[in-house]
N, C-alpha and C positions, 0 to 999 in steps of 0.2 A: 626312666625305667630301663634296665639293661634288659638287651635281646634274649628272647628266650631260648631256655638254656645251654647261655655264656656261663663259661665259669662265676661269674658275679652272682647272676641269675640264681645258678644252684646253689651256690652258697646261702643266699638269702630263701632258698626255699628249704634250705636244710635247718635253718634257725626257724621259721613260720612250721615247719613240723615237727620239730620237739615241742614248742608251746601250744601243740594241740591235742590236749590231752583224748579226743574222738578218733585220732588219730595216732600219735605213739604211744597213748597209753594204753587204748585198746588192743593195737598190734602187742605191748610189750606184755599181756596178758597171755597169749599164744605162745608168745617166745619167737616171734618173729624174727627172723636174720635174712635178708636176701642184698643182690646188686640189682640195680634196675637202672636199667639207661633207656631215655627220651627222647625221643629223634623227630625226623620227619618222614614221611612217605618219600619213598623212591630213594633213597643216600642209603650208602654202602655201611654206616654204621651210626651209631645212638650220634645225639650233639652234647647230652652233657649226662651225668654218673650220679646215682648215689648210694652208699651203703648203709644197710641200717642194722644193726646189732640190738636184739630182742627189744626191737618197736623202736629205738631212739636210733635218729640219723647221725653216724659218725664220719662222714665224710661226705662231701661232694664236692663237683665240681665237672670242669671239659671231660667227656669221658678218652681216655686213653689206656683202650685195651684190655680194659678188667674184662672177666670173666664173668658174664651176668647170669640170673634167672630168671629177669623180667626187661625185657627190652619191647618198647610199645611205641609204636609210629603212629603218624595220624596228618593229617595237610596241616597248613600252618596256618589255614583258615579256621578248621574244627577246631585246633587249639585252642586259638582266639577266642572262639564262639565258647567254647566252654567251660575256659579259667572265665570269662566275663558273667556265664550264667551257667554255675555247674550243672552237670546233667545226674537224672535221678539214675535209678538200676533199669526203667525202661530205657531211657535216653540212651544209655550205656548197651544193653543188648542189640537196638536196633544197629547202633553204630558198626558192632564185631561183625553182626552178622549181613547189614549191606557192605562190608569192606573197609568204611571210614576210620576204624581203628585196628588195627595189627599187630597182633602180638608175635614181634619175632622170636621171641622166646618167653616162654612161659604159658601155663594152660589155666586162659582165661576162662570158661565152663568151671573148671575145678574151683579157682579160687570162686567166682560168682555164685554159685551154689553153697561155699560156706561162709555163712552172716558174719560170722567173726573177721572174714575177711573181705569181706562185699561191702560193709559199710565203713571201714577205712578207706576203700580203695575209690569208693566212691566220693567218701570228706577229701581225700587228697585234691580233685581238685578247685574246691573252695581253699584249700591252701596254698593250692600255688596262687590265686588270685592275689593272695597278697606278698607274694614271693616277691 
């Protein structure tokens, strides 16, 4: 399995999100377009990028310098723990709010509040499980 996310990594999560329709096709209903980069707690910037153009991923990969709307840290232990056993919308609240997840950009309250996007965001990561 490649490191999480190595450019390889995203690419292969950029293909497990197009094929989930709970997921792009839900976003591609809203008209979703955002950048979002994935990091880790404490580093100066995301470790890998992707764009998604109204719900479908069109790119990823190492992030280099794009301009994001969603950029979300987290220890590379939580990570672990929850591509292996996604966390539901509790799981996900408690985490924002003891610290364990950090949204350096983008306002997670907003998105989590609308279902149209709370339960993508929360299938995302049953998707990267098979990234």
């Amino acid at each position: 399995m490649a490191e999480l996310f190595s450019d390889e990594w995203m690419k292969s999560f950029m293909e497990q999100w197009n094929a989930e329709p709970e997921l792009s096709g839900a976003l591609s209903q809203i008209g979703f377009n955002s950048v979002i980069g994935y990091g880790f707690e404490g580093e100066d910037q995301p470790r890998g990028c992707l764009t998604v153009e109204n719900g479908m991923a069109v790119s990823a990969g190492s992030y280099s310098g794009e301009t994001m709307n969603w950029d979300i840290r987290c220890g590379s232990d939580h990570w672990s723990k929850w591509i292996a056993k996604p966390p539901g919308m509790m799981g996900l609240g408690v985490a924002f709010t003891s610290g364990k997840m950090k949204f350096k950009v983008g306002d997670y309250t907003a998105m989590i509040k609308d279902p149209r996007m709370a339960g993508p965001f929360i299938k995302s990561f049953s998707v990267m499980g098979r990234a």
